[in-house]
DSSP file (Angstrom, degrees, kcal/mol; ACC not computed):
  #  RESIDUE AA STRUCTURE BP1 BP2  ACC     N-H-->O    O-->H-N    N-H-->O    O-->H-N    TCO  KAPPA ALPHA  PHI   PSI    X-CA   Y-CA   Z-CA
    1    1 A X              0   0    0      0, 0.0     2,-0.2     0, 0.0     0, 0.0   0.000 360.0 360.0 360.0 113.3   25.3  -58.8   44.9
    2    2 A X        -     0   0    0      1,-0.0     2,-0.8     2,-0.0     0, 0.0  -0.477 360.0-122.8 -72.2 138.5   23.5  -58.0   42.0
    3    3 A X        -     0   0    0     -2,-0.2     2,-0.4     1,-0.0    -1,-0.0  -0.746   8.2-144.4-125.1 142.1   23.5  -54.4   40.0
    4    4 A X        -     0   0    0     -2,-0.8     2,-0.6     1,-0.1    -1,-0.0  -0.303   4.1-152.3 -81.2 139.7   21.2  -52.5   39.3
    5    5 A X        -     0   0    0     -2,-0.4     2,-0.8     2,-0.0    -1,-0.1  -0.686  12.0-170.0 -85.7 125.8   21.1  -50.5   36.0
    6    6 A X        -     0   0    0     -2,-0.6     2,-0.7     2,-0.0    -2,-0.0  -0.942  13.4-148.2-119.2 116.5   19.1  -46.9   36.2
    7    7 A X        -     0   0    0     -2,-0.8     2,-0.4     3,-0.0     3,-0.0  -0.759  17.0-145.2 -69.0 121.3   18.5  -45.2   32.7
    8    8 A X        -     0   0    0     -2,-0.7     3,-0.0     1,-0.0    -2,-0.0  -0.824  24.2-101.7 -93.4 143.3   18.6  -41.5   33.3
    9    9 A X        -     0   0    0     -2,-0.4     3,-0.1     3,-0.0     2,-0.0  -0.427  46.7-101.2 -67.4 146.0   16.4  -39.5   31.2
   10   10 A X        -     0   0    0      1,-0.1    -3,-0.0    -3,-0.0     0, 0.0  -0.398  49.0 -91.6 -64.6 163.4   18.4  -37.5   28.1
   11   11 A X        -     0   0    0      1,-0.1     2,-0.6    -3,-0.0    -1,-0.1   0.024  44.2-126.3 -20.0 146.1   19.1  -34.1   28.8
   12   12 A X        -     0   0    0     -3,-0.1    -1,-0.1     0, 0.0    -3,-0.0  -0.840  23.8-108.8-126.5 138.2   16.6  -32.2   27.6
   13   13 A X        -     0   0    0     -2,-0.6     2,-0.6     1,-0.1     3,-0.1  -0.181  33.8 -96.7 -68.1 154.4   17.1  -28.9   24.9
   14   14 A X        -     0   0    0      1,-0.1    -1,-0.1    52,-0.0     0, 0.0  -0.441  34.2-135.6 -33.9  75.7   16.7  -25.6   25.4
   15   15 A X        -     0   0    0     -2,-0.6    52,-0.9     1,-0.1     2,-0.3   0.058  23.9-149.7 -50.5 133.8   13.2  -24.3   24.3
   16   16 A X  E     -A   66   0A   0     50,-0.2     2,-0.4    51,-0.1    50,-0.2  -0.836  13.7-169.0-109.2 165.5   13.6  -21.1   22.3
   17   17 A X  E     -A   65   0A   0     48,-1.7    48,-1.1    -2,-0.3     2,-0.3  -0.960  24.4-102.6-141.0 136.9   11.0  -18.2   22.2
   18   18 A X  E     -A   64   0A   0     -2,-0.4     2,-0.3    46,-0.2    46,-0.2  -0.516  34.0-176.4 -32.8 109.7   10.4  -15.1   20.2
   19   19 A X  E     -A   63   0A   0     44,-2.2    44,-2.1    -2,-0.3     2,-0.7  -0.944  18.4-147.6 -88.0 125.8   11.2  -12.1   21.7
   20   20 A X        -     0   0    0     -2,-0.3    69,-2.5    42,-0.2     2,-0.2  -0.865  22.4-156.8-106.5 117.2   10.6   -8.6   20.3
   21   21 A X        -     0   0    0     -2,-0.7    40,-0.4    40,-0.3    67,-0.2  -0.431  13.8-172.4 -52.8 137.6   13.5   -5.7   21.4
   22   22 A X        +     0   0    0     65,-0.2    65,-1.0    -2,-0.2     2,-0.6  -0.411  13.7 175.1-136.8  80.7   13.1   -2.6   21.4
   23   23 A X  E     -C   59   0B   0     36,-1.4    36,-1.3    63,-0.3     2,-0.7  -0.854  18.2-153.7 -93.9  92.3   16.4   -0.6   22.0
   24   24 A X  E     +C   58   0B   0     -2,-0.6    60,-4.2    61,-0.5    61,-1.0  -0.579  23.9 165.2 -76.0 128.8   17.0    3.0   22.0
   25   25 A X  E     -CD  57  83B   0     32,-1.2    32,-3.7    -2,-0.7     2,-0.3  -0.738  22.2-150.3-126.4 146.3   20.8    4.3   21.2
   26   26 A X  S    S+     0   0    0     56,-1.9    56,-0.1    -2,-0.3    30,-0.1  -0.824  71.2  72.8-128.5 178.5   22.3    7.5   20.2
   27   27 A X  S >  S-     0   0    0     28,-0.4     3,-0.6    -2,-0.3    -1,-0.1   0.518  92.3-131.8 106.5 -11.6   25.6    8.2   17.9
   28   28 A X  G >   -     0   0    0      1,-0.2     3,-2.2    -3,-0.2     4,-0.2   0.009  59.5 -12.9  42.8-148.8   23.3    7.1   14.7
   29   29 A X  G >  S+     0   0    0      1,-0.3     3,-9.9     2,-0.2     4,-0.3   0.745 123.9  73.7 -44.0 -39.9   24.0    4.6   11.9
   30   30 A X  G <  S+     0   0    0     -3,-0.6     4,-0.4     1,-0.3     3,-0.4   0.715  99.4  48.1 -57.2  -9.0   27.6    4.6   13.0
   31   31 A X  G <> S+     0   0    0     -3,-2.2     4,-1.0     1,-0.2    -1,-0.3   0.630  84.8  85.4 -86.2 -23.7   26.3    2.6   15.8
   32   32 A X  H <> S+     0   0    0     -3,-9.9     4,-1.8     1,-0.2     3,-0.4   0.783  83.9  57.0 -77.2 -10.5   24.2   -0.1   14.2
   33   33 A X  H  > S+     0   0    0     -3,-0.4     4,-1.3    -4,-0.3    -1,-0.2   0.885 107.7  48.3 -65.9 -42.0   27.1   -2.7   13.4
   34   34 A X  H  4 S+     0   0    0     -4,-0.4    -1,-0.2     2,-0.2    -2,-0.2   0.819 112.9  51.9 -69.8 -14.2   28.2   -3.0   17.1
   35   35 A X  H  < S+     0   0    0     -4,-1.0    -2,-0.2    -3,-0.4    -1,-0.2   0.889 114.4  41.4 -88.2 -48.0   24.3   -3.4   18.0
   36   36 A X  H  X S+     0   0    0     -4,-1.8     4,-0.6     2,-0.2    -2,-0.2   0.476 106.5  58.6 -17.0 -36.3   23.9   -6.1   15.7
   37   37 A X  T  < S+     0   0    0     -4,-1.3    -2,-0.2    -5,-0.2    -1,-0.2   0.527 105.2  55.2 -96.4 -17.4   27.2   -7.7   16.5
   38   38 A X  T  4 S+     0   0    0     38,-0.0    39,-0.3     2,-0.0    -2,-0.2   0.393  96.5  65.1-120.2  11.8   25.7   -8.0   20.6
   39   39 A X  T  4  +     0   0    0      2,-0.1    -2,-0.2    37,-0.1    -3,-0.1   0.825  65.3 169.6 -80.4 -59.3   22.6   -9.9   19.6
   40   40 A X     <  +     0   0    0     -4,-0.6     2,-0.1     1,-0.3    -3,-0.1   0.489  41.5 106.1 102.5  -2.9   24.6  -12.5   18.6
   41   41 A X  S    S-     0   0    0      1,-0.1     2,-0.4    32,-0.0    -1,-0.3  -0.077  86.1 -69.2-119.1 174.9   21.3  -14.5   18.4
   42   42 A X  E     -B   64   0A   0     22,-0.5    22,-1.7    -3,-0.1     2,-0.5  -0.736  51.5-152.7 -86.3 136.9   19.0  -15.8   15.5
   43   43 A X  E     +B   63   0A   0     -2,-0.4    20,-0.3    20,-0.2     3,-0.1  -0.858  28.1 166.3 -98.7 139.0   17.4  -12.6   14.0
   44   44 A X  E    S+     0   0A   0     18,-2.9     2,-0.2    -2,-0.5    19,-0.2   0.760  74.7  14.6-111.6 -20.5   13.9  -13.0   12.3
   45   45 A X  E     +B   62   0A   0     17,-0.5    17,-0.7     2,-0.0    -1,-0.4  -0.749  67.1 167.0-169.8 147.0   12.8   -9.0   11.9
   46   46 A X        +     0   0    0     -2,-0.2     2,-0.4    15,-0.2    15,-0.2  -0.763   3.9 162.0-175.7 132.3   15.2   -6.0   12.3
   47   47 A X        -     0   0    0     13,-0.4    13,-2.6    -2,-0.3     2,-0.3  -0.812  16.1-167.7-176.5 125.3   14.5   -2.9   11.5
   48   48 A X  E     -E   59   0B   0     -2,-0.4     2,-0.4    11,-0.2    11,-0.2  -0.871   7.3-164.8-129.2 147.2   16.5    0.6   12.8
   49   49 A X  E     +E   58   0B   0      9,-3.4     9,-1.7    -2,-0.3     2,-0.3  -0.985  18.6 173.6-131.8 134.8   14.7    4.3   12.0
   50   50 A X        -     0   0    0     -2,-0.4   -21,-0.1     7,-0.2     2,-0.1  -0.641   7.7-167.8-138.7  83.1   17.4    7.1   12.5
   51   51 A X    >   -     0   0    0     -2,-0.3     3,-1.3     5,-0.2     2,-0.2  -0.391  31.3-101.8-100.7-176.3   16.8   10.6   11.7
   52   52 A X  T 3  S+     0   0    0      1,-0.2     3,-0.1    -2,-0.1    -1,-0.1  -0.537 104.9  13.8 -79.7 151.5   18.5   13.8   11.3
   53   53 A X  T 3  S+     0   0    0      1,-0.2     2,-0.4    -2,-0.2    -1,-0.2   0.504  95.8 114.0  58.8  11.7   17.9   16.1   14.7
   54   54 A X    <   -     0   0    0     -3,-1.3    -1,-0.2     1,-0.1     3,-0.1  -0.880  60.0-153.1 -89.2 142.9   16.8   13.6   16.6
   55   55 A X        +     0   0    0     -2,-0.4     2,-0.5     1,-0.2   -28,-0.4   0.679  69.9  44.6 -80.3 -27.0   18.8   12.8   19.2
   56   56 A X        -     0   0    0    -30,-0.1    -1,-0.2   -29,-0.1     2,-0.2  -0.996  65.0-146.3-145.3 133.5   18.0    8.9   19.8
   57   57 A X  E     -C   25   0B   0    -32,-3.7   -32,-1.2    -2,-0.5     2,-0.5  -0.561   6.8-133.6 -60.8 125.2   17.6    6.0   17.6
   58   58 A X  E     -CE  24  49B   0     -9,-1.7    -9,-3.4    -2,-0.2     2,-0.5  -0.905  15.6-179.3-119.6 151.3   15.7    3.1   17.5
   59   59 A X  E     -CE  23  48B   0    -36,-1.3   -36,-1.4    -2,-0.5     2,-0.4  -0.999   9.6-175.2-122.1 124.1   16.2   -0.7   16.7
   60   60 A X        +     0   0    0    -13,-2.6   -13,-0.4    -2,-0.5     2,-0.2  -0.985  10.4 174.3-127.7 115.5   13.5   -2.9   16.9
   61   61 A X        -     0   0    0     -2,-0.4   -40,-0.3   -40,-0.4     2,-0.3  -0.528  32.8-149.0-113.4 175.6   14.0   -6.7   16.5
   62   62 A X  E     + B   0  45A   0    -17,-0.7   -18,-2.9   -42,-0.2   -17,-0.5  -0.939  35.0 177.2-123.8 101.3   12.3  -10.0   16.6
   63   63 A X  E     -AB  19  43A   0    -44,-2.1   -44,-2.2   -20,-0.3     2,-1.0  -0.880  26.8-131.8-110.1 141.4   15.0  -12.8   17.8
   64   64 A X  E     +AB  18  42A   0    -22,-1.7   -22,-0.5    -2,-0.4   -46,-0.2  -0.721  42.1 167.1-104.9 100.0   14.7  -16.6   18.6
   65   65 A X  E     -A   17   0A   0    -48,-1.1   -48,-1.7    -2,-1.0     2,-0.4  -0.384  51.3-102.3-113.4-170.1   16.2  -17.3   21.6
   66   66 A X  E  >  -A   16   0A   0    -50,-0.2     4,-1.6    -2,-0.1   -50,-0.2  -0.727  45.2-131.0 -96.8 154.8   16.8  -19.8   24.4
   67   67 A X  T  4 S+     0   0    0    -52,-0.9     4,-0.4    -2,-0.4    -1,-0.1   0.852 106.6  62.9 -74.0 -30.3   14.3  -18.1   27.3
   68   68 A X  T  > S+     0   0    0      1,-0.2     4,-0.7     2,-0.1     3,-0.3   0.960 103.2  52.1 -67.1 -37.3   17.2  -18.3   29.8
   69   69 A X  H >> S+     0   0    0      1,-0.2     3,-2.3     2,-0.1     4,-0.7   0.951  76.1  91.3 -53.0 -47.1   19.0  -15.9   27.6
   70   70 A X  H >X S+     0   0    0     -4,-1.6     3,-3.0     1,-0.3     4,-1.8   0.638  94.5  42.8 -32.3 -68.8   16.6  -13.1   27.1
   71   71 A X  H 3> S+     0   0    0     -4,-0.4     4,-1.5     1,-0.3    -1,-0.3   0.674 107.2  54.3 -70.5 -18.8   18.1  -11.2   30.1
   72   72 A X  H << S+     0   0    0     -3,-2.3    -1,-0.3    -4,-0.7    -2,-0.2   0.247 106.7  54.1 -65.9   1.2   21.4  -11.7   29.6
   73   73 A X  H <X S+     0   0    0     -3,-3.0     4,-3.3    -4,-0.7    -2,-0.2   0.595 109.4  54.8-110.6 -38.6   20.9  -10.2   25.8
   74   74 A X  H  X S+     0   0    0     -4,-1.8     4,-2.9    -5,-0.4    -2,-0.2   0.916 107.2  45.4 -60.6 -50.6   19.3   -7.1   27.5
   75   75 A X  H  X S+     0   0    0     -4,-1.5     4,-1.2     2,-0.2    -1,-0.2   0.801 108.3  50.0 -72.5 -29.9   21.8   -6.4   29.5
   76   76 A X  H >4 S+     0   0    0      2,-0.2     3,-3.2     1,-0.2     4,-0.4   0.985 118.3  49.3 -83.1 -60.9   24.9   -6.8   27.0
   77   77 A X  H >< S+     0   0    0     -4,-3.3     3,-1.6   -39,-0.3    -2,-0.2   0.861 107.8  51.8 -32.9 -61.8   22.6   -4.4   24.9
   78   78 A X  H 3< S+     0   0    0     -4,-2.9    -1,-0.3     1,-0.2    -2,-0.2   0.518 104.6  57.2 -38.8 -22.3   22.1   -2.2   27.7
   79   79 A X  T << S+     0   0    0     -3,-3.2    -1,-0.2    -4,-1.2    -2,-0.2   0.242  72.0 114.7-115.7  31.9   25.9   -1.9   28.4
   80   80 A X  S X  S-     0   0    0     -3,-1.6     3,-1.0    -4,-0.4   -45,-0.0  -0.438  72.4-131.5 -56.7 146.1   26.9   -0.6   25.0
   81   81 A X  T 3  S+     0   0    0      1,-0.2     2,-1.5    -2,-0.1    -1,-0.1   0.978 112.5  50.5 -82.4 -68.5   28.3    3.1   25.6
   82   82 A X  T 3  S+     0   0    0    -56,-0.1   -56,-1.9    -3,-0.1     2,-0.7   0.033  90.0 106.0 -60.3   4.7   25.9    4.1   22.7
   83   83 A X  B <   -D   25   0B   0     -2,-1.5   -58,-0.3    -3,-1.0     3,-0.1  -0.826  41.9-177.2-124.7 101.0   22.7    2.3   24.3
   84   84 A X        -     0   0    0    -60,-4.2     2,-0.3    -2,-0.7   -59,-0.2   0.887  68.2 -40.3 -35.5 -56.6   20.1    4.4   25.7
   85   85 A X        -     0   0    0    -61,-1.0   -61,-0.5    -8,-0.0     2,-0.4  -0.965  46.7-154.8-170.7 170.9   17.8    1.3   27.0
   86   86 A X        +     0   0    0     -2,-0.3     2,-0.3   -63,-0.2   -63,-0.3  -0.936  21.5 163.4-149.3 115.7   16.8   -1.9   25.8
   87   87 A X        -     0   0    0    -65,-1.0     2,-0.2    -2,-0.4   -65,-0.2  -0.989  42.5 -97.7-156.7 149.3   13.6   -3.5   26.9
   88   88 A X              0   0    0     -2,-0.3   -67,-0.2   -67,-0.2    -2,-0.0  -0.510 360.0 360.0-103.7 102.2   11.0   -6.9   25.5
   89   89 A X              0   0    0    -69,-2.5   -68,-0.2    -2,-0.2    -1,-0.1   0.364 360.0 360.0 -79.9 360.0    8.3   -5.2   23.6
């Protein structure tokens, strides 16, 4: 009995894509390290506008991520106590 040998194709990696964020948050600056610290992701673009007497913040990113991720990044944004919403502008 002869055997036969089968190559399996490698694995193949993870395709990333650009995504643009848009996340509103209240609590102001104090807030932006822990929002930063839960993308966790490659950043390309960032950019947070916070004024006085406004009540909510925004952070608007550009990130390169794996495509499976993207909703899983939303949601860990989204469940910051500080995170109004977070949603792929």
């Amino acid at each position: 009995m002869s055997a036969i040998a089968v190559q399996l194709p490698a694995p193949r990696t993870s395709m990333l894509v650009r995504r643009r964020i848009a996340t509103y948050f209240v609590g102001g600056v104090d807030q932006i390290p822990g929002l930063v610290e839960a993308l966790g992701c490659l950043v390309h673009d960032l950019s947070v506008d916070v004024r006085d007497g406004v009540r909510e913040s925004t952070m608007t990113c550009a990130v390169l991520i794996d495509a499976a991720e993207v909703e899983p990044l939303l949601e860990r944004l989204r469940g910051l106590p500080s995170v109004v919403s977070s949603e792929l502008v």
